[in-house]
C-alpha positions as CSV (number, residue, x, y, z in Angstrom):
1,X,-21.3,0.5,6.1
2,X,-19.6,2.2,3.1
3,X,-18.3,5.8,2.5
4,X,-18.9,7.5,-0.6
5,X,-19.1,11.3,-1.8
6,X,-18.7,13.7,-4.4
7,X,-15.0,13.3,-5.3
8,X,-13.4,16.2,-6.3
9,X,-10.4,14.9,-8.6
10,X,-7.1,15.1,-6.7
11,X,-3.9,16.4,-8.3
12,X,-1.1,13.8,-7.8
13,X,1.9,16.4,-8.1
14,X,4.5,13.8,-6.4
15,X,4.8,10.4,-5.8
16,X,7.6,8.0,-5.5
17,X,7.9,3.9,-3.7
18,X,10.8,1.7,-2.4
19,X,9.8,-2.0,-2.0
20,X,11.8,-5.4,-2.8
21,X,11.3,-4.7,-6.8
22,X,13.7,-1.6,-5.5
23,X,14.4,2.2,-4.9
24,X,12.3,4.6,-6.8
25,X,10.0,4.8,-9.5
26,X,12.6,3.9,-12.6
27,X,13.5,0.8,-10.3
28,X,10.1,0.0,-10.2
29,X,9.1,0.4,-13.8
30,X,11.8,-1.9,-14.9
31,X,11.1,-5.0,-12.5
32,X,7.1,-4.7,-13.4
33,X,8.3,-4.6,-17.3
34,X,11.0,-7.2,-17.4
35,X,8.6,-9.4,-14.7
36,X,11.4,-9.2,-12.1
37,X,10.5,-10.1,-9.0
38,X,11.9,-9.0,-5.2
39,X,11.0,-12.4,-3.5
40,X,13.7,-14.0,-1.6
41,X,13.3,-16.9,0.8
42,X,13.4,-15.9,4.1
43,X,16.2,-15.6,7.1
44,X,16.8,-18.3,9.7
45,X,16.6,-15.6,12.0
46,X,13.0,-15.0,10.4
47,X,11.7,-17.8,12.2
48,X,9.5,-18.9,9.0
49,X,11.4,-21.4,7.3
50,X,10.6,-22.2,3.7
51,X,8.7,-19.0,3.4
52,X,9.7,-16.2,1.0
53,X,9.1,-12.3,1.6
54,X,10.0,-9.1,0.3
55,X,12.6,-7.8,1.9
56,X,13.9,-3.9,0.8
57,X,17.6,-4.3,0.4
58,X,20.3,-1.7,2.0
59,X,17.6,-0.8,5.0
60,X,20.0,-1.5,7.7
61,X,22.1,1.3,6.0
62,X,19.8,4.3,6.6
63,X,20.6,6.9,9.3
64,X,18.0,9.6,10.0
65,X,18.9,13.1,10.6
66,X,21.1,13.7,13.8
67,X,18.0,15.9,15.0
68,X,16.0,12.8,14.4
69,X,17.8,10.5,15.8
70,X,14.9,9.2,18.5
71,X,13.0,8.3,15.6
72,X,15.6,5.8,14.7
73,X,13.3,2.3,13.8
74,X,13.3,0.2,10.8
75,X,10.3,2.0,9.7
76,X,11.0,5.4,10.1
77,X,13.9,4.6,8.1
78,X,12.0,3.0,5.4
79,X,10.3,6.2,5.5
80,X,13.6,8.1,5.1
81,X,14.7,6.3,2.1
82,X,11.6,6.9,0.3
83,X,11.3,10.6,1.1
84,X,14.9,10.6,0.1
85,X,14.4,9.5,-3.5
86,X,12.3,10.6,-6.6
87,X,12.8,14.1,-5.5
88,X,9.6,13.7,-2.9
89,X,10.7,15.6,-0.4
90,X,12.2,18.3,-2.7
91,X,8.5,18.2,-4.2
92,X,6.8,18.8,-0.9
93,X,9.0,21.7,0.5
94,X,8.0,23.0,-3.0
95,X,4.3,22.6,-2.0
96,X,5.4,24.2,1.6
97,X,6.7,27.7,-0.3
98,X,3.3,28.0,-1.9
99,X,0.6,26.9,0.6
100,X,2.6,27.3,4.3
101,X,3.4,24.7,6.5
102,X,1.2,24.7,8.6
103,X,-1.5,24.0,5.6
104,X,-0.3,20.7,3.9
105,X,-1.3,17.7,6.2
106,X,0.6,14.0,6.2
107,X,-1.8,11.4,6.4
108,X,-0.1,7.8,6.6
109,X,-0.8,4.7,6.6
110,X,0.9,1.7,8.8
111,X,0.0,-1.6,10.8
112,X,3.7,-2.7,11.7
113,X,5.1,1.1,12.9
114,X,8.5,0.5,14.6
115,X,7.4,-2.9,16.2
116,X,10.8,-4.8,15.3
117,X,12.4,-2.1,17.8
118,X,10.4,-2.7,20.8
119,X,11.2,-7.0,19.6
120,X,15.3,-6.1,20.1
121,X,14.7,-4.0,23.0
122,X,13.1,-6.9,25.0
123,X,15.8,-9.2,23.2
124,X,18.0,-6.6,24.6
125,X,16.9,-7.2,28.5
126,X,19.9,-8.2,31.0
127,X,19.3,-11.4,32.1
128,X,17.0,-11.4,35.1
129,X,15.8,-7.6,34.0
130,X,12.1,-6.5,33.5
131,X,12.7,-3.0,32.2
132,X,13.3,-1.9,28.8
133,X,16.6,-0.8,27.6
134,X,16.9,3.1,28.5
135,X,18.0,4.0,24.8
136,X,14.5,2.2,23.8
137,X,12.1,5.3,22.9
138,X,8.6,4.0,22.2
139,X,6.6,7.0,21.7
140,X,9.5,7.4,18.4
141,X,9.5,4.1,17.3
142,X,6.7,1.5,18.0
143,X,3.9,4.2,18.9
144,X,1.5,4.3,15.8
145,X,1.6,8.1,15.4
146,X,5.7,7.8,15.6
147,X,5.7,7.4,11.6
148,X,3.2,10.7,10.9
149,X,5.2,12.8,13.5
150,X,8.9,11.6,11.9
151,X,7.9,12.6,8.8
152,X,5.9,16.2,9.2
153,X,9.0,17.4,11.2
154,X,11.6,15.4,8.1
155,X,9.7,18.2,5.9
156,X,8.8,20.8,7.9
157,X,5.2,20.8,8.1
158,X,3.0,22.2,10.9
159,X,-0.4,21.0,9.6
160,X,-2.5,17.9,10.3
161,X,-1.3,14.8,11.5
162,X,-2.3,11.6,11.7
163,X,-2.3,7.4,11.3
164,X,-4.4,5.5,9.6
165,X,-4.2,1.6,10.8
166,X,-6.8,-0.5,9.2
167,X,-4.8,-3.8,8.7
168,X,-4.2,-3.8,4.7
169,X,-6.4,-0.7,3.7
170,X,-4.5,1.6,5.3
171,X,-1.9,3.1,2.5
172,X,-5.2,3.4,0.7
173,X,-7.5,5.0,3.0
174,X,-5.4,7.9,3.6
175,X,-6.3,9.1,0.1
176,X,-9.8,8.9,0.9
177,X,-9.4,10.7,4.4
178,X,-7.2,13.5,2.3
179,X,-9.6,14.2,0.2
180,X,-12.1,14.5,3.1
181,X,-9.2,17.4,4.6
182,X,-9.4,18.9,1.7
183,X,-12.7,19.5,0.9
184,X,-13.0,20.9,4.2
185,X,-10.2,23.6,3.6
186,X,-8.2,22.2,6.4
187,X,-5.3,22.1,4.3
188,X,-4.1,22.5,0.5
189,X,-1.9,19.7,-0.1
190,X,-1.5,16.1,1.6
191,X,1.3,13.7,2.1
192,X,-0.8,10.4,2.0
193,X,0.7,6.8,1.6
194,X,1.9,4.4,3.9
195,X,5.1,2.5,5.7
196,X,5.1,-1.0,6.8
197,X,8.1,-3.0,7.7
198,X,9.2,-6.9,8.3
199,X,9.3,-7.8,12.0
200,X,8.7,-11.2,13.7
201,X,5.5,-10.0,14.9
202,X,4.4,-9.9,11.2
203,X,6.0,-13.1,9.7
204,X,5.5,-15.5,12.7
205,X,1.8,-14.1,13.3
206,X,0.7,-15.0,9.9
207,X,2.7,-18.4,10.1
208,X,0.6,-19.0,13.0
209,X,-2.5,-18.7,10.8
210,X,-1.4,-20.7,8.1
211,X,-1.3,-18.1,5.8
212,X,2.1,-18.3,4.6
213,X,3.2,-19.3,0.7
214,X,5.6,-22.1,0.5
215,X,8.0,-20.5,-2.1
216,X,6.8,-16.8,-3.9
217,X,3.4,-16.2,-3.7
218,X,1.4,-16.6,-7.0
219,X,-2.4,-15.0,-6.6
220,X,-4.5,-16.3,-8.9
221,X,-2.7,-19.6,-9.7
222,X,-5.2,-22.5,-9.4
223,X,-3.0,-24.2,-7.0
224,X,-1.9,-20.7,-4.9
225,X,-1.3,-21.8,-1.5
226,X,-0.3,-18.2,0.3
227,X,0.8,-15.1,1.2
228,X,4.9,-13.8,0.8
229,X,4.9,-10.5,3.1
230,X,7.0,-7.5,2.1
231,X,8.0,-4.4,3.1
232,X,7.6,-0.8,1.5
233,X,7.0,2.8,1.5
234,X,4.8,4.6,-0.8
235,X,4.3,8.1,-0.8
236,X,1.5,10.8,-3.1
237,X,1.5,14.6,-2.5
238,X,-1.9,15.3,-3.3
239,X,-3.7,18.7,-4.1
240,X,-7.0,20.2,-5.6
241,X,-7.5,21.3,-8.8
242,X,-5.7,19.1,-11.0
243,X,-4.5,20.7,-14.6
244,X,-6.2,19.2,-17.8
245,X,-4.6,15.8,-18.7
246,X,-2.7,15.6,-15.5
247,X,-2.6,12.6,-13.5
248,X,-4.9,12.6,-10.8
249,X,-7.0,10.8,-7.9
250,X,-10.6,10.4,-9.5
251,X,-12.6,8.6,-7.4
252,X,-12.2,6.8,-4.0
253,X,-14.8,4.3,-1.9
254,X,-14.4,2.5,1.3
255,X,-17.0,-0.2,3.3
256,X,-16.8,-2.1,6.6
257,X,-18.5,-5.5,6.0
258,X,-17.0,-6.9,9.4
259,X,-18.0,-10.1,8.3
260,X,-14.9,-11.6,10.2
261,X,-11.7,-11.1,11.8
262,X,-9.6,-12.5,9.3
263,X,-11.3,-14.0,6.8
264,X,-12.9,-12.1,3.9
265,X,-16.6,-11.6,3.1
266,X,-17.2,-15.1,0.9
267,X,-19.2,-13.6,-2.0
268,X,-17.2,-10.7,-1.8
269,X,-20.1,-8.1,-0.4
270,X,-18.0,-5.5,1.2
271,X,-15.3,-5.4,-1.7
272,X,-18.1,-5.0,-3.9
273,X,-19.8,-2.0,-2.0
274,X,-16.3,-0.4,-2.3
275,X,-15.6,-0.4,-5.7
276,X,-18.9,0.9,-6.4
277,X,-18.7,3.8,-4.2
278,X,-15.4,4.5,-5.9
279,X,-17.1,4.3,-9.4
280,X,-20.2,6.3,-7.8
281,X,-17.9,9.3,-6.7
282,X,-16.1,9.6,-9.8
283,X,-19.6,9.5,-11.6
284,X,-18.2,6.2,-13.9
285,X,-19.7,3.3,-15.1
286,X,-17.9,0.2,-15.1
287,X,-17.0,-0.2,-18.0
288,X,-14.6,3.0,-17.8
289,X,-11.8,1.1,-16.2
290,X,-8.9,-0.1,-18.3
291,X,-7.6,-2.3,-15.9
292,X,-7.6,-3.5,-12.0
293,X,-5.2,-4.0,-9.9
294,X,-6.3,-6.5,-7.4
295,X,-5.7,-6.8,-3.9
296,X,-4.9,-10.4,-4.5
297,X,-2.9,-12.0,-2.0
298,X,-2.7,-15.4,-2.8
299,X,-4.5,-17.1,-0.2
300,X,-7.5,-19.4,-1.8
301,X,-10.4,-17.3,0.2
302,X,-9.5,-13.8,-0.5
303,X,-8.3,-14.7,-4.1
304,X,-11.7,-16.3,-5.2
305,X,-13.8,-13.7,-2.9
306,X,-11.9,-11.0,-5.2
307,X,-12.8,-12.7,-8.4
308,X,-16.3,-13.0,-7.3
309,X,-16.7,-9.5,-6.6
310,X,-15.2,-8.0,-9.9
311,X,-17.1,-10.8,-11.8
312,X,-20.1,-9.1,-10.4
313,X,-19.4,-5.7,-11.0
314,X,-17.3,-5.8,-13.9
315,X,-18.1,-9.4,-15.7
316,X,-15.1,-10.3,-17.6
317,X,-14.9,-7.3,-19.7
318,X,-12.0,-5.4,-17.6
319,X,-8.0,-6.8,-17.2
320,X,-6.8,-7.6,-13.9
321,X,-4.2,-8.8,-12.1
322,X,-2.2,-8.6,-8.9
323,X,1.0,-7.4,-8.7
324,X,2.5,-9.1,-4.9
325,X,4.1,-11.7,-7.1
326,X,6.7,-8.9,-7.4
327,X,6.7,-7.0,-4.0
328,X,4.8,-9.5,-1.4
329,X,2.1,-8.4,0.6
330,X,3.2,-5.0,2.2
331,X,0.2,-5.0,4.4
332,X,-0.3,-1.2,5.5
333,X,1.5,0.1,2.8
334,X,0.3,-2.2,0.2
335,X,-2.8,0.2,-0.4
336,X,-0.2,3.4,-1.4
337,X,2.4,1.2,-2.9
338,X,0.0,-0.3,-5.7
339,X,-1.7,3.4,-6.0
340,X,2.2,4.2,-7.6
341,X,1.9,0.8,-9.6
342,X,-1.4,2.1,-10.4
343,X,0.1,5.3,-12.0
344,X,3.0,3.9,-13.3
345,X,0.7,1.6,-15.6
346,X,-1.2,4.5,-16.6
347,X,1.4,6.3,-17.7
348,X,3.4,3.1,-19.4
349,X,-0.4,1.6,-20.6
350,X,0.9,-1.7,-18.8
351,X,-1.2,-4.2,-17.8
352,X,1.0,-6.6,-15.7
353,X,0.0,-10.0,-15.7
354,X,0.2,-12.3,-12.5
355,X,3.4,-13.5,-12.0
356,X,4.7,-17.1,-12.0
357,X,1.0,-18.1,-13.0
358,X,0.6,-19.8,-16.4
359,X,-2.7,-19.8,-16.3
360,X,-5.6,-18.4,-13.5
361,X,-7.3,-20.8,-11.6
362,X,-10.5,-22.5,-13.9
363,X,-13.1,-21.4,-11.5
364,X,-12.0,-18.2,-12.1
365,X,-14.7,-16.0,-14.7
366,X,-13.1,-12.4,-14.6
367,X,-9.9,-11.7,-17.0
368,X,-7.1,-12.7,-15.1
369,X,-3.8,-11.6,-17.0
370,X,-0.6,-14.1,-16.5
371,X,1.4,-12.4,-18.7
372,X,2.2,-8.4,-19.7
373,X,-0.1,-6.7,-21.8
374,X,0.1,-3.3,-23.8
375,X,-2.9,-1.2,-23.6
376,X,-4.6,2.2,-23.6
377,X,-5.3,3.2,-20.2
378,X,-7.2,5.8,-18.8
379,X,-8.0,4.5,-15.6
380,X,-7.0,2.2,-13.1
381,X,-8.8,0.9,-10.2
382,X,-6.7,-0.5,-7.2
383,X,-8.2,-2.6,-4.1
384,X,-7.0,-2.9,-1.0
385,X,-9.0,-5.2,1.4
386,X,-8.2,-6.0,4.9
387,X,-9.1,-8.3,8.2
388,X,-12.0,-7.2,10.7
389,X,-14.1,-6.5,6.8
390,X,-12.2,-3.3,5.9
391,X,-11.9,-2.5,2.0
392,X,-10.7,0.4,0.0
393,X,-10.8,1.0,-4.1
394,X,-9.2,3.9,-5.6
395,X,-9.3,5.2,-8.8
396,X,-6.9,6.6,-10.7
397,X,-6.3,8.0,-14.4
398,X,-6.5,11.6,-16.5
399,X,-8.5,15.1,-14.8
């Protein structure tokens, strides 16, 4: 199954991301030049020893709003910190004087919400008690929808509302489902993206499957043996009409292969069907991207499904490279946070080249980059892929 339409170009009027590489878009910028990564081996109290992960440093500090104080969760406060910097949310009540709040919808994307919360509240049990602490709030915290309803009432927004949670593809597929709002004049502006935040849950669930890097990941390194996961927020105020030259949403494509739970489609088929319905709804040939950032997570299957795909679609003629040597995987939010990478290498004309990867695996045949490279860009194309077969390609570059 794949989704694809005419894609009217969407305006990108704001956007801003807080991951391990740090706070903000400068912070950001300098890590992906200098090839600074955010990996850090874990906690004992992580429960994944000899694993590394990206953890987002001065978290623990962030205090919501008094008036939001149920909403208190890692998460939410992820969510704070990035709305908090960039000048986002000064951007978005900007968007809110023009259009009314109750026409800009938040569409965001998570797969963690506030699950660490409802972990210390049953950590937080008197002995011998079944019931939940009575300062635990679930429908704030670990309920899906907390993270969309924490931050339309952090801006003051009345319109639509919802979460996207389609394991990795969900920063990404808000984008698509924005420009599906939009197009139906249910609103005029969107605040997509996505949270995601460590928890044991997380780290000890993808120990379990054996998916876990023993030091920083390093996709497409011949002798890659995992997945670091992170934590991030990445956030895009989107809007119609963008001006001449600015920098914009140009395409978007999605598919459902459900070939398995967890593992990816082998030869790449549904990755594959959604970078060509991105291509299709921008109305661009392949040979229009200037670079790719893959969804590359390390692991051997996905890594060499990916390469299969863009081999086939693209040959060896584009760049690409994935960037979770620097952040880890940030699973739900991975989709929005590498759309901001995406535009940050359009506007820089950086390609960033895998990091701690001398060279790509042999068997590879598309153009992995291992080191930084200057180049022209126009547009970007960004894949997210997920478990149960979802996949999501976005592209991004000039109206």
């Amino acid at each position: 199954m794949t989704a694809s339409a005419p894609f009217p170009p969407l305006a990108v009027t704001a956007f801003t991301a807080v991951s391990a590489i740090g706070r903000g878009l400068a912070a950001t910028r300098a890590a992906l030049h200098q090839r600074q990564s955010g990996l850090s081996a874990a906690a004992k109290e992580d429960g994944v020893p000899g694993a590394w992960i990206g953890r987002v440093a001065g978290l623990e500090a962030v205090a919501l709003p008094p008036e939001l104080a149920a909403f208190q969760c890692r998460n939410n406060a992820l969510a704070e910190m990035a709305l908090a910097t960039d000048g986002f949310a000064g951007a978005v009540v900007a968007a809110r004087e023009r259009h009314g709040a109750s026409r800009i919808a938040v569409l965001l994307g998570t797969s963690t919400a506030g699950i660490a919360e409802t972990e210390a509240a049953y950590r937080g049990r008197a002995p011998g008690e079944a019931a939940l602490p009575a300062g635990f709030h679930y429908a704030t915290t670990h309920d899906l929808h907390a993270l969309p309803r924490f931050v339309r009432r952090r801006l003051g927004l009345a319109g639509p509302a919802l979460c996207v949670s389609t394991a990795c593809t969900s920063g990404a597929r808000t984008v698509l489902e924005a420009a599906a709002l939009l197009r139906a004049g249910l609103c005029d502006a969107v605040v997509a993206g996505g949270v995601d935040t460590l928890c044991r849950m997380t780290l000890r669930g993808f120990a379990s499957l054996a998916l876990l890097s023993e030091g920083p990941s390093r996709p497409c390194a011949a002798d890659r043996n995992g997945i670091s996961i992170g934590e991030a927020a990445g956030f895009l105020l989107l809007e119609r009409d963008p001006a001449p030259g600015a920098l914009a949403v140009l395409g978007a494509g999605a598919s459902s292969d459900g070939h398995h739970m967890s593992s990816p489609h082998p030869e790449g088929l549904g990755a594959v069907l959604a970078m060509r319905a991105a291509l299709d709804s921008a109305g661009l040939p392949p040979e229009a991207i200037g670079y790719i950032n893959l969804h590359g997570t390390g692991t051997r299957a996905n890594d060499a499904m990916e390469d299969r795909a863009v081999s086939q679609l693209f040959g060896a003629g584009v760049p690409c490279s994935s960037t979770k040597g620097w952040t880890g995987h940030t699973l739900g939010a991975s989709g929005a946070l590498e759309a901001v990478i995406a535009a940050l290498c359009l506007e820089d004309g950086l390609i960033p080249g895998c990091l701690g990867v001398e060279a790509a695996d042999p068997d590879f045949t598309s153009d992995i980059a291992t080191g930084n490279r200057a180049a022209p860009l126009a547009r970007v194309l960004s894949n997210s892929f997920g478990f149960g077969g979802s996949n999501c390609s976005l592209i991004l570059g000039r109206a």
